[in-house]
N, C-alpha and C positions, 0 to 999 in steps of 0.2 A: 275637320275642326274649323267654325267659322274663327271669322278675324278676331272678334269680342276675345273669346277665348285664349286664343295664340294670347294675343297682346295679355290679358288678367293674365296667364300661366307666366308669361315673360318678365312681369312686373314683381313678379313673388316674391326677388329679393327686396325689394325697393320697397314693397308693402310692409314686409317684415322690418324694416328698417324705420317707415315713416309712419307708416297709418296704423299697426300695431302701438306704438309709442303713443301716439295721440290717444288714441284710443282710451290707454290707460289712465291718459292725462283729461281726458274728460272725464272719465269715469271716476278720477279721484277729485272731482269737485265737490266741495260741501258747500262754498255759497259762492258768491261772487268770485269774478274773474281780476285778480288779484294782481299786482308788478310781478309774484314768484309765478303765477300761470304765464305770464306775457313772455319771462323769462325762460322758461322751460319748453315753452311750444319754438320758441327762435332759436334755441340748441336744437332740439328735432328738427326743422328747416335746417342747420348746419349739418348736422352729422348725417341727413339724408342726399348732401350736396345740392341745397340751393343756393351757398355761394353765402358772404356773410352780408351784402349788400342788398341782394334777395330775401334775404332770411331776417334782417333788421325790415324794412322793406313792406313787407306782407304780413310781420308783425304787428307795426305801426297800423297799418292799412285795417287788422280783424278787431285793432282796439278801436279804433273810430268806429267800425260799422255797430260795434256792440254797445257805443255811446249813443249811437244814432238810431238805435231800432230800439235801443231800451232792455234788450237779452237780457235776458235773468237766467233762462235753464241751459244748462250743459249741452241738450242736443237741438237746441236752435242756434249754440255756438257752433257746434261744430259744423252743421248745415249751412250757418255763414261762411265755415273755412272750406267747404267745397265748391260753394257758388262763387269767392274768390278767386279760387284757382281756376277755374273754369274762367272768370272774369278777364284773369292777368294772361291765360292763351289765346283770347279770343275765340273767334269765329273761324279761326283755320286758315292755312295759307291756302291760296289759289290753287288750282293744279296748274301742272307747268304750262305755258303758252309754246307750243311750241305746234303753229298751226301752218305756218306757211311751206311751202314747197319751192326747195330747203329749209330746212330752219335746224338749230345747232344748238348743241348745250354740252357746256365746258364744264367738266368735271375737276378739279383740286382737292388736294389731302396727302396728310403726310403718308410715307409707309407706311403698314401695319392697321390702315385704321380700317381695312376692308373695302377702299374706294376698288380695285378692279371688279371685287364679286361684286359691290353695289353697280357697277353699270354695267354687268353682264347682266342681276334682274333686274333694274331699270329698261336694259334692252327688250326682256321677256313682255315687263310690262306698256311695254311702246308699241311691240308684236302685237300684242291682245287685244291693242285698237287699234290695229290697222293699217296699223307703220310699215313701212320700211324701212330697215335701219342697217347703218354702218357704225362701227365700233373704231375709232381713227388710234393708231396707236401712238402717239404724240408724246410718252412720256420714253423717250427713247433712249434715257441715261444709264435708267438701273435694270439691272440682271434680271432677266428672264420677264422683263414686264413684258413686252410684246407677245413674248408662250403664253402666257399668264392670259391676256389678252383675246388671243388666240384660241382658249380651251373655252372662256366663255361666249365668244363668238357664237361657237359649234352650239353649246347647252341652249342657247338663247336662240336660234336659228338667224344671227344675224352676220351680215356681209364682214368683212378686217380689211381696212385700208392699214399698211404698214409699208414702212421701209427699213433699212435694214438697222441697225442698232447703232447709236451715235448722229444718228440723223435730227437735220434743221428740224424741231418739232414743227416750226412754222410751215415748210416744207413738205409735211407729210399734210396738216390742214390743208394748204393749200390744193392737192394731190385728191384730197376727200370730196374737197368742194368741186372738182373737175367732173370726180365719178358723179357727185348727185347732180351735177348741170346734164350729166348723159342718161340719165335715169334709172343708174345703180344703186344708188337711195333717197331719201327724200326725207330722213331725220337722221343726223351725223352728233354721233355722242362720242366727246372726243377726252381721252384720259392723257390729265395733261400732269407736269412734274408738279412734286410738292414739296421742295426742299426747301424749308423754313431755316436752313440754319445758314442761307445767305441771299436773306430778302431781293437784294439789289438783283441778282441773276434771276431771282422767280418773276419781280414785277419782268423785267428787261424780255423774259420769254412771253409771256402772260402778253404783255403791250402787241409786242411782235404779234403773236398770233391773235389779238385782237384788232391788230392793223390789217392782216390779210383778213378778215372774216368784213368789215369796213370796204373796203374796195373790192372785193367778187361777190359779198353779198349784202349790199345798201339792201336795208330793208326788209331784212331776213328777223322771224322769230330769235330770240338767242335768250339760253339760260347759263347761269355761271351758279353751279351746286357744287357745294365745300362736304365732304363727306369728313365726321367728326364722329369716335369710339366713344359710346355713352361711358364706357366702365373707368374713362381717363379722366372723370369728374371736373373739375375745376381748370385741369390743365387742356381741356377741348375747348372751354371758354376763353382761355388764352391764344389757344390754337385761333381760333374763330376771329379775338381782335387781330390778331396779326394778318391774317389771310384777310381780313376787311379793309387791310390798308393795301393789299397786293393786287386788288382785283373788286371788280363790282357783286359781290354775292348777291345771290337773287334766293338763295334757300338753301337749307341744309339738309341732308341725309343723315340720318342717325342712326349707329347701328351698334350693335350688340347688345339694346337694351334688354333684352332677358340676361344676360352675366354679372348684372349690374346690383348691386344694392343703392345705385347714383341716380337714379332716374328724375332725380332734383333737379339736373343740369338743363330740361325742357325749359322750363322756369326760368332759371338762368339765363339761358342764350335769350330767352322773350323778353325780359323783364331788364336785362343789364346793356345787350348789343341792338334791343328792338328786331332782332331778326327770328324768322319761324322755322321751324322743324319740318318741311316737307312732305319727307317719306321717312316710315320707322323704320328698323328690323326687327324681324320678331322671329327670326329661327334660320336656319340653315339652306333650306327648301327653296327653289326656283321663284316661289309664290308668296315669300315670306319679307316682302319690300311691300308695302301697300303706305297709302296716302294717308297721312297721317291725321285723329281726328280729335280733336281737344278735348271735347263732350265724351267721347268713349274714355281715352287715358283716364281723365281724373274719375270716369266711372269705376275704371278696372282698376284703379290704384286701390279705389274705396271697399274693390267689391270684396265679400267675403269668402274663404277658402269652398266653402258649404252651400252659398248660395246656388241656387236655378236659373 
């Protein structure tokens, strides 16, 4: 199954939620585009979790463009509300810079949001061009992360720098950066803590091992990727400002958007923190992290059950 697919099938809820709704709300125009259409299209933005700010936002935004082109029919409206959204994602974020030898990228995210499986296929996918990678086991507070750590190593065919459980996480970076100075790897993907519920200890870690990657490696590529549960709607945008005050986010990982009827919160995170979406997930599968692409989402959002 190509990626189009994965992603349309993943979005199902989310379709069913937003683009079904519209739908009918297009199809129930008799003439012009009215305060009760303006109103009703910005509850379907809410209740799809684009956030009320987003969803006020992108409202204002499809009434201007319908003043300004002159719309009159239903499906040159709604053709404006896809080329919108498409508008408000842009062009896509970069792929990661992570070209030098060494070069590092620092993972963040609370428990439960899926950040070890996302950098075990992140690993897969750093494999696949050619990398060599080490997996730094850095979040060394909570229970079983290091195994945890450890099982995707193996699935992903990549190196575990670890030490033992309670250890400096700076400490274990520092230990990673040694092996890829020896030629044990040459892209270190390092999973670090995410405990939100006392900022001051996360930056205090976070600086630390941003101090040691600064002095062993002036000049090194470096990524800092927030992995955020699409199906926690509103409350990953939260997640997302907090963790932007903790650390330099360079992009996000998104993951579980197939469980989701929330798939808003792309939107969201673009449109309210200015930051992009990365990599999606779209399924369970080693292959199933891919680069995230604006132009296909709001295709596959659109696209229908039946379509070719």
């Amino acid at each position: 199954m190509g990626f189009f697919e994965k992603l349309k099938r993943g979005l199902q809820k989310t379709r069913n939620a937003f683009t079904r709704s519209t739908d009918r709300l297009f199809r129930s125009l008799a003439g012009e585009l009215d305060d009760d259409f303006y109103e009703e299209l910005e509850e379907i933005f809410i209740l799809a979790d684009f956030g009320v700010p987003t969803a006020s936002a992108l409202t204002e935004e499809l009434r201007q463009i319908v003043v300004e082109r002159r719309i009159l029919t239903a499906s040159d409206a709604q053709n404006a509300l896809k080329e919108l959204l498409a508008d408000t994602l842009g062009e896509g974020e970069r792929p990661l810079r992570l070209n030098t030898k060494p070069a590092i990228a620092l993972v963040i995210g609370v428990n439960g949001v899926g950040k070890t499986t996302s950098i075990g296929k992140l690993a897969k996918v750093l494999k696949d061009e050619g990398k060599n990678v080490a997996l730094v086991a850095a979040d060394t507070f909570r229970a079983a992360a290091i195994e945890q750590l450890g099982l995707w190593a193996q699935r992903s065919g990549a190196t575990l720098i670890r030490q033992k459980e309670g250890a400096d996480p700076a400490s274990v970076v520092y230990d990673a950066i040694d092996a890829a100075r020896h030629g044990k790897a040459d892209t270190l993907i390092v999973d670090t803590a995410g405990r939100l519920q006392n900022k001051k200890n996360l930056m205090d870690e976070l600086n630390k091992i941003n101090r040691v990657i600064d002095r062993e490696l002036p000049g090194a590529d470096r990524e800092c990727l927030l992995v955020l549960d699409a199906t926690m709607g509103q409350n990953a945008v939260s997640q997302a400002r907090e963790f932007m005050r903790a650390a330099p986010i360079t992009g996000i990982v998104l993951t579980k958007i197939d469980g989701t009827a929330k798939g808003g919160i792309v939107f969201a995170l673009k449109k309210e923190l200015g930051i992009g979406v990365r990599y999606i997930g779209v399924g369970e599968g080693m292959d199933d992290l891919q680069l995230f692409d604006p132009q296909s989402f709001v295709n596959a959002l659109f696209e229908s059950e039946d379509a070719k």
